[in-house]
C-alpha positions in Angstrom: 117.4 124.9 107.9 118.0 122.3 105.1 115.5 122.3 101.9 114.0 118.9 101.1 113.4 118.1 97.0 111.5 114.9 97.6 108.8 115.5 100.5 106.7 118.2 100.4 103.5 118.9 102.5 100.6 121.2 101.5 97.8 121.9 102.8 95.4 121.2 99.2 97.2 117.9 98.5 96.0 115.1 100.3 95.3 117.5 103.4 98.4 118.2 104.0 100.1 114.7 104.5 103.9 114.6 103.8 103.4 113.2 100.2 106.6 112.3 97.1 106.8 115.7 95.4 104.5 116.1 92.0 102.7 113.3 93.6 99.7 112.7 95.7 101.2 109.9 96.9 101.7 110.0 100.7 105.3 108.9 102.2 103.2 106.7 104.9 102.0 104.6 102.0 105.6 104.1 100.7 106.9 103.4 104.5 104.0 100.7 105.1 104.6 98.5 101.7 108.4 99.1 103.1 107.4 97.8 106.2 105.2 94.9 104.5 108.4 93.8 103.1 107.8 94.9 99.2 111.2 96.4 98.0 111.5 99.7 96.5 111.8 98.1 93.0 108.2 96.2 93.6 106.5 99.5 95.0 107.9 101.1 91.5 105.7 98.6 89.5 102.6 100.0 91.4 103.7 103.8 90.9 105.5 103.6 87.7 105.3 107.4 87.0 107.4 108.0 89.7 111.2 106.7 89.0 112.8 104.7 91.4 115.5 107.1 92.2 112.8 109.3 93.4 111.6 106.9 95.8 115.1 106.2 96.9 116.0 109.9 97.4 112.5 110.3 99.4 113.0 106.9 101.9 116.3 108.6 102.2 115.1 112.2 102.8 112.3 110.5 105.7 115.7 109.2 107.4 117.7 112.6 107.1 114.1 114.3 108.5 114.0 111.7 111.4 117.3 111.5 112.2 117.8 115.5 112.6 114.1 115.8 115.2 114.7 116.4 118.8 113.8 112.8 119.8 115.5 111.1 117.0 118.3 109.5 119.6 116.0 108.2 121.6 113.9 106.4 118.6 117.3 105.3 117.6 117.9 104.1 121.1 115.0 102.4 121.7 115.2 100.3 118.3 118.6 99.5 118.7 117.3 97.9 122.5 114.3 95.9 121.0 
């Protein structure tokens, strides 16, 4: 089983959602500015304390988690089709 340094879920820190390591900053949140179209450079200015390679590394570790689930080829799938 591979070990992730960027996401980490605990059960004391914002009840257990899948938040930036050292952070109580959910990976949702980062996915959902993604998704509103601010680059990872603009969500930086709002979260300064965490460096932008950290925010790379955990966008890229949410990929690596989603890509390696059970159903992951048929997310893929049915993006690719829309």
């Amino acid at each position: 089983m591979k070990k992730y340094q960027y996401i980490t879920s605990k059960s004391d820190i914002m009840g257990g959602a899948p938040c930036i390591v050292g952070t109580r900053i959910p990976i949702a949140v980062i996915v959902a500015r993604l998704k509103e179209g601010y680059t990872l450079e603009a969500i930086h200015e709002g979260y300064p304390w965490v460096s932008l390679k950290t925010l790379e590394k955990a966008v890229s570790e949410l990929v690596d988690r989603l890509s390696s689930t059970k159903d992951a080829s048929k997310i893929l799938q049915t993006q690719a089709a829309a």
